[in-house]
C-alpha positions in Angstrom: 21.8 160.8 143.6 18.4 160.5 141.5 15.7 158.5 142.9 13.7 156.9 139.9 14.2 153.7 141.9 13.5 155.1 145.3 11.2 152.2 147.3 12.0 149.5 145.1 14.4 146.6 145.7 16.3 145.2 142.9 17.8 141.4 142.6 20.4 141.8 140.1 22.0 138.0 139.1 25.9 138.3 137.5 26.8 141.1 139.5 30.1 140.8 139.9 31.3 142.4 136.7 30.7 144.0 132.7 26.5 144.2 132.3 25.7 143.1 136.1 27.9 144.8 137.8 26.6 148.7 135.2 23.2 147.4 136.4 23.6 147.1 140.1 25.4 150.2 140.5 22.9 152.2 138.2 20.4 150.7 140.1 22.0 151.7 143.4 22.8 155.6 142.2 18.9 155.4 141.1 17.9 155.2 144.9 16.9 151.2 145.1 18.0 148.7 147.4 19.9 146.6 145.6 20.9 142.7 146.2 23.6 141.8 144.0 24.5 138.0 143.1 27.2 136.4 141.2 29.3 133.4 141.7 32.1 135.3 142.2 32.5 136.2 145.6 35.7 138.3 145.3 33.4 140.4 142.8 30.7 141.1 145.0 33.0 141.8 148.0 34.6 144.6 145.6 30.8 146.0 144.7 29.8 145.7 148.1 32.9 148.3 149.0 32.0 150.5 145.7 28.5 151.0 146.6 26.9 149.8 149.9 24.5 147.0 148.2 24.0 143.5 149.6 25.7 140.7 147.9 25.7 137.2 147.8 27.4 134.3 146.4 24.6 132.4 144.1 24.8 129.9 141.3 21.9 130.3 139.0 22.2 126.8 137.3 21.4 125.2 140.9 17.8 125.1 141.4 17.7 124.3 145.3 20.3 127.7 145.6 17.8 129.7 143.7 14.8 128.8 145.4 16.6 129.9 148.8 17.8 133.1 147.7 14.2 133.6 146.5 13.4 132.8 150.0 15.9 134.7 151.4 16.1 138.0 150.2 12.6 138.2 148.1 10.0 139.6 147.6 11.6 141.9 145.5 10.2 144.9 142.7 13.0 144.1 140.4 14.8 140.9 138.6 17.2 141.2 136.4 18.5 138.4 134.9 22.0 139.2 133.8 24.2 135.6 133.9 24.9 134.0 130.9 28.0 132.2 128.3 28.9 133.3 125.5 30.2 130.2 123.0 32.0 130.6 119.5 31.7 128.6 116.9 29.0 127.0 114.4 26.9 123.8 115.1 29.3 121.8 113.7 31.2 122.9 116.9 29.0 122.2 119.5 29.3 119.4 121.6 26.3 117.7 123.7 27.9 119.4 126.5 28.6 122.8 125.2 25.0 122.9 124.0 23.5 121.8 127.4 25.7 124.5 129.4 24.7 127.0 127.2 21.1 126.3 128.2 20.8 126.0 131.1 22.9 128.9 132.5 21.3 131.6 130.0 17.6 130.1 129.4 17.1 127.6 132.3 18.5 130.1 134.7 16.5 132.7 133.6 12.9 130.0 133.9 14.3 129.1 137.3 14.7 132.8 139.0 11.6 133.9 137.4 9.7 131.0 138.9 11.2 131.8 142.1 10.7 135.7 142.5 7.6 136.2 140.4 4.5 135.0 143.2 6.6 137.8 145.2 5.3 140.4 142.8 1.8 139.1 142.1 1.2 139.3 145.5 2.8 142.6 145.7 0.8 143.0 142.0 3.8 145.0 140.8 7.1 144.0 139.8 9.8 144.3 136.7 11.5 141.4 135.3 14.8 142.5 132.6 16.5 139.6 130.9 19.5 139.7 129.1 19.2 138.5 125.2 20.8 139.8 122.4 20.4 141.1 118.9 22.1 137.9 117.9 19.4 135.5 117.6 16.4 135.4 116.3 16.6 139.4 115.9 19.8 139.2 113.5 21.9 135.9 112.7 25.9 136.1 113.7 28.6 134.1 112.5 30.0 131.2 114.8 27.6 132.4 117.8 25.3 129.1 116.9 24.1 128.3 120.3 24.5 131.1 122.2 22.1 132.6 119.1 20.0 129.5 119.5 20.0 130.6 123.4 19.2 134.3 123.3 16.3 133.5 120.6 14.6 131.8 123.4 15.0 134.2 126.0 13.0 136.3 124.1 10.3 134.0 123.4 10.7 133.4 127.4 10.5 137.0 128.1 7.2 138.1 125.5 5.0 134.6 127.3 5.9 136.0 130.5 5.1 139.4 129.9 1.7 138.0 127.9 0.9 135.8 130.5 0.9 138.4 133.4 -0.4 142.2 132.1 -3.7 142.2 134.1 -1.6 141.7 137.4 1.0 144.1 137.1 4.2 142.3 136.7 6.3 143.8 133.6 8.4 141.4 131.3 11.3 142.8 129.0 14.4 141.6 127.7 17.4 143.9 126.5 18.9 143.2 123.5 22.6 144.3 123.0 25.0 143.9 120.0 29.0 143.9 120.7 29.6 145.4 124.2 32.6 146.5 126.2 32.9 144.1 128.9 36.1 143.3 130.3 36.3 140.0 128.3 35.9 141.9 125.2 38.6 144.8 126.5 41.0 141.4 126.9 40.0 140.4 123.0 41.0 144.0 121.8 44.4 144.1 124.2 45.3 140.9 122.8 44.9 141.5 119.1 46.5 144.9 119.7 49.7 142.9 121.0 49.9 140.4 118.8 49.4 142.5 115.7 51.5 145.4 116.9 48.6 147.9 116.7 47.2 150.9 118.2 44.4 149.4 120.7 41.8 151.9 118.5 42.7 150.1 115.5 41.9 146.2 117.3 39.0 147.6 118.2 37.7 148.5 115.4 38.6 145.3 113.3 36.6 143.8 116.3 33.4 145.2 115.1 34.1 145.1 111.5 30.8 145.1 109.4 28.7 144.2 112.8 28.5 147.3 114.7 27.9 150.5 111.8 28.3 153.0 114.4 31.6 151.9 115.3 31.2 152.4 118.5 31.1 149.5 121.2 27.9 149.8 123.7 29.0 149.9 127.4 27.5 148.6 130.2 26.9 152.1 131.9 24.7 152.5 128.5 22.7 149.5 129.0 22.5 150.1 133.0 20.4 153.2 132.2 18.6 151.7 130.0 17.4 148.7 132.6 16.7 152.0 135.0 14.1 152.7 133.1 12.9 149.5 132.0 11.6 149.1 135.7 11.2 152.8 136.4 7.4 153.7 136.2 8.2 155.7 133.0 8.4 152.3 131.5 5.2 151.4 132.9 3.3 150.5 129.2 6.3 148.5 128.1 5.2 144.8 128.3 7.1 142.2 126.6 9.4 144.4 124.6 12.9 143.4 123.1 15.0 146.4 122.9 17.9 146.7 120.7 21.1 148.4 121.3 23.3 147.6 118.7 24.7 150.2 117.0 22.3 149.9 114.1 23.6 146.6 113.2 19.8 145.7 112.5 19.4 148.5 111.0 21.5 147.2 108.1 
């Protein structure tokens, strides 16, 4: 086991599987004490076996439940803000509903747990914030991903007045930005197409990323859990409100 993380505590939201879960265990095999969170307490119970962290059941759309884990388990070196919905469809699609949801559970959520755990690390005057965006946004424009665009656009924007807000006291703000990634949901999209189309799973696959991904190559989660390592590591100490792409070179294009 390395120990970049050695010391710190981490607070890792959406643990409980794809991006979260990568995250907590990197975080774990890096040496930190790790508190994973998710509403899915079956999930947790299952990480909890795989790698010794603390879990607990949290809804991050429920600002009361927040403020108590805050209380709870904080103050904490690390935050990474992982939960969030991923909605298809253009803005002719989106209902009142659909848009509020989207909102709050991946930009409200991220306001709310940030509020919560950051006077931990001023007074600590140290700390690492990672939250989840995406290159689809206002980094690249994707087809029928209207809000969830509209969404991740603003987590940046959350994450670089963070980060802007708090450089003289030692708390770090940087969002990760990924392009198509090999979550379980998306493994289900590829099995499904592959059965219904009577193709090899590598072929399903690749119609998935079509034009979006050039590499041709989905990013995992392992991938993106080493790259939150060191977001928070002190290599990453002079990166301050940065949006980091992994993509595939889909901006690139």
């Amino acid at each position: 086991m390395s120990n970049r993380l050695a010391g710190k505590t981490a607070f890792v939201t959406a643990a409980g599987q794809g991006i979260g879960r990568a995250t907590a265990l990197a975080f774990v095999q890096q040496g930190a004490r790790v508190i994973a969170t998710d509403v899915n307490a079956a999930a947790l119970e299952s990480l909890h076996k795989e790698c010794g962290c603390t879990v607990d059941v949290l809804d991050v759309t429920q600002a009361e439940a927040v403020q108590a884990a805050a209380a709870k388990h904080g103050p904490v070196d690390v935050l990474f803000n992982g939960a969030g919905f991923v909605h298809a469809g253009s803005v002719l699609d989106c209902t009142e509903e659909e848009w509020e949801f989207a909102f709050s559970l991946n930009v409200r959520s991220q306001f709310r747990m940030i509020k919560a755990f950051l006077p931990g690390m001023l007074k600590k005057g140290n700390g690492s914030i990672i939250n989840m965006a995406s290159v689809a946004g206002s980094i690249k424009g994707a087809p029928s991903r209207f809000v969830y665009g509209a969404t991740k656009a603003a987590v940046i924007g959350l994450t670089k007045s963070v980060a802007a807000d708090f450089i003289t006291q030692g708390v770090r703000c940087n969002a990760i930005c990924p392009g198509w990634v090999l979550t379980p949901l998306v493994q289900k999209q590829i099995d499904d197409r592959a059965r219904a189309q009577g193709i090899p799973v590598e072929q399903a696959a690749a119609a998935l990323l079509g034009d979006k991904q050039p590499s041709m190559q989905f990013t995992t989660p392992d991938q993106l859990g080493a790259l939150a390592v060191f977001l928070c590591s002190d290599a990453a100490i002079n990166v301050r409100g940065a949006a980091w792409n992994m993509d595939g070179g889909w901006v690139a294009q």
